[in-house]
C-alpha positions as CSV (number, residue, x, y, z in Angstrom):
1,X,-15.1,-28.0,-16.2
2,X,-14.7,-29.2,-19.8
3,X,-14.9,-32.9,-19.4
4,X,-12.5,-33.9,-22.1
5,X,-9.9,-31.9,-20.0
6,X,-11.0,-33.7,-16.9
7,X,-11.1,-37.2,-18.3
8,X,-7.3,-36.1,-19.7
9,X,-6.2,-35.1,-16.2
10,X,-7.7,-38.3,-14.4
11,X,-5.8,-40.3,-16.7
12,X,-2.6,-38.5,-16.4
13,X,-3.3,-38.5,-12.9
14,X,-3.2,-42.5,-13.1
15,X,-0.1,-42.7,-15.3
16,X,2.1,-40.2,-13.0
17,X,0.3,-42.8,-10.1
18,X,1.5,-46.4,-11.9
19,X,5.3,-44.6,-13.2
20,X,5.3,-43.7,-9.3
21,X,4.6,-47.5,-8.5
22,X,7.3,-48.6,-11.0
23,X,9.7,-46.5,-9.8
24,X,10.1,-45.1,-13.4
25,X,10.8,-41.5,-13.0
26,X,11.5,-41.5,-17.3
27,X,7.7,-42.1,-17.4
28,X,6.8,-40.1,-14.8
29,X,8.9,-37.2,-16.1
30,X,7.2,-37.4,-19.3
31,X,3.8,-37.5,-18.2
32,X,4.3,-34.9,-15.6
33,X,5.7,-32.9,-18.9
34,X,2.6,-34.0,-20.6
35,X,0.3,-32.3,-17.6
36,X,2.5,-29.0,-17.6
37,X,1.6,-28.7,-20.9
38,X,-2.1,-29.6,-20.9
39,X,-2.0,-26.6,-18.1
40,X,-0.2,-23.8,-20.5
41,X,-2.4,-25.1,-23.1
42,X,-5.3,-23.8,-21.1
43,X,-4.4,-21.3,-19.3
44,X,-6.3,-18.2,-19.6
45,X,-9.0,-19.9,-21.5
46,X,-12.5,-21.1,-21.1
47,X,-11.0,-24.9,-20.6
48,X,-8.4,-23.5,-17.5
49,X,-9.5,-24.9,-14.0
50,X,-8.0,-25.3,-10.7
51,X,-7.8,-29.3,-11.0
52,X,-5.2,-29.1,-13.6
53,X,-3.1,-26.6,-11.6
54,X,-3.8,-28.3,-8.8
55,X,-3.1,-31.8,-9.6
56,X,0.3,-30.6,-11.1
57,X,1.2,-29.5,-7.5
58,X,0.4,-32.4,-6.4
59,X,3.4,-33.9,-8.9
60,X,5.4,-31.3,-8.4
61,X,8.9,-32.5,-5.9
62,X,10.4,-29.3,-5.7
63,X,8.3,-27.8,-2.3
64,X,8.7,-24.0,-3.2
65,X,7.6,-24.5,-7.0
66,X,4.8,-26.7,-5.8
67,X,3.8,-23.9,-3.6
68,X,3.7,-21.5,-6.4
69,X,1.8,-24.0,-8.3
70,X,-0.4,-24.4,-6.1
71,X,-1.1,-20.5,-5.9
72,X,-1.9,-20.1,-9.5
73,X,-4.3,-23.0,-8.6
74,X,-5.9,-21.0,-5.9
75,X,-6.2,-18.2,-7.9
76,X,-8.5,-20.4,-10.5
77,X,-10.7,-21.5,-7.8
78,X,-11.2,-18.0,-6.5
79,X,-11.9,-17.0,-9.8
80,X,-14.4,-19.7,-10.5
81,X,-16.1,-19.4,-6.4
82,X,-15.2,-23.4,-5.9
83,X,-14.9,-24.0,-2.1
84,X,-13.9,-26.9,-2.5
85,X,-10.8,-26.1,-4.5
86,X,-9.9,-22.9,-2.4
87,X,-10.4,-25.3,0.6
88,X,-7.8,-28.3,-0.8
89,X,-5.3,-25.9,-2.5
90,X,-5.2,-24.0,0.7
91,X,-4.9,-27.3,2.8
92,X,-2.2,-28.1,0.3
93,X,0.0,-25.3,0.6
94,X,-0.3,-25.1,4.2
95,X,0.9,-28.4,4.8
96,X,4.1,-27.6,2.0
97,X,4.9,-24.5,4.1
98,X,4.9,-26.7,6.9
99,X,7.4,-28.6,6.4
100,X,9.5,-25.9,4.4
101,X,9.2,-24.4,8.4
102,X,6.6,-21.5,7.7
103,X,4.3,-22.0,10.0
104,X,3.0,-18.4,10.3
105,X,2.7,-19.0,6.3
106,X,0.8,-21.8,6.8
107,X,-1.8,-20.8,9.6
108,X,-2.8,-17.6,7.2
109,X,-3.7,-20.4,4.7
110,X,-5.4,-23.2,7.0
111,X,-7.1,-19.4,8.2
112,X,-8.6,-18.7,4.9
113,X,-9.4,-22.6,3.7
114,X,-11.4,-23.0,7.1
115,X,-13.4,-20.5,6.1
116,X,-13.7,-22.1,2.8
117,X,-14.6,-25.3,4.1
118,X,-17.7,-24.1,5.8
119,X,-20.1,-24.7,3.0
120,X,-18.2,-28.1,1.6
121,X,-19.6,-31.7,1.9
122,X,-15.9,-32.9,2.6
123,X,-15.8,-34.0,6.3
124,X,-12.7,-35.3,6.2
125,X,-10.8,-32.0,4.7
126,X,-12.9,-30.4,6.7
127,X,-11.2,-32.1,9.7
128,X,-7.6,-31.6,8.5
129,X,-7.6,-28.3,8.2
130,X,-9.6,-27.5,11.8
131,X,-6.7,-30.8,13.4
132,X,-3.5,-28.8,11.7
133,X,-4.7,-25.3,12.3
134,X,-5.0,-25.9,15.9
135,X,-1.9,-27.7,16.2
136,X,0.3,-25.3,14.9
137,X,-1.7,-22.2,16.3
138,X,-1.0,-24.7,19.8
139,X,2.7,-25.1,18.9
140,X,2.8,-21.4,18.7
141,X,1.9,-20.6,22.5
């Protein structure tokens, strides 16, 4: 990843954090605006990566359009090979479709980022997607 793009992500990353703190959502909004753009800017270029995509998800309140977000995200990561973004992004919109109440939605995700996982040093992820898949597969019996 380029890291002039990644050093401007981490720090739009911390503003959209401290605007969150301060309860400033005129901040936030323009930062978050900030971020959407930095995204279009790139997209389809040699500077376009998941972590922008992803980490405007990650901002993103509206559930379905974070979703859809995230998607575009996961289609960066698949593009690139990164396991480790296919295996957070998918994390990330199981756990939207969740608790939007699409739970088969969600297991065909947690499905295809535990097969990501396999190869990534992230134990912890690792452990959130096997602890959710098998509660919801569970829930389903």
């Amino acid at each position: 990843m380029n890291t002039k793009i990644y050093k401007r992500v981490l720090s739009l990353t911390d503003s959209l954090m401290a605007a969150v703190q301060e309860k400033n959502q005129t901040r936030f909004d323009g930062y978050y605006l900030e971020l959407q753009q930095l995204c279009e800017e790139n997209e389809n270029t040699n500077k376009d990566h998941p972590v922008q995509w992803e980490t405007l998800a990650d901002f993103t309140d509206d559930l379905a359009l974070a979703i859809t977000i995230y998607e575009q995200a996961l289609v960066k990561a698949e593009a690139i090979n990164s396991k480790d973004f296919r295996s957070s992004i998918g994390f990330s919109i199981a756990a939207l479709k969740v608790e939007l109440g699409d739970k088969t939605g969600a297991i065909e995700h947690l499905e295809k980022a535990k097969i990501s996982c396999n190869k990534i040093v992230d134990k912890e992820l690792k452990a959130e997607i096997h602890d959710l898949l098998e509660e919801l597969k569970n829930s389903q019996k």
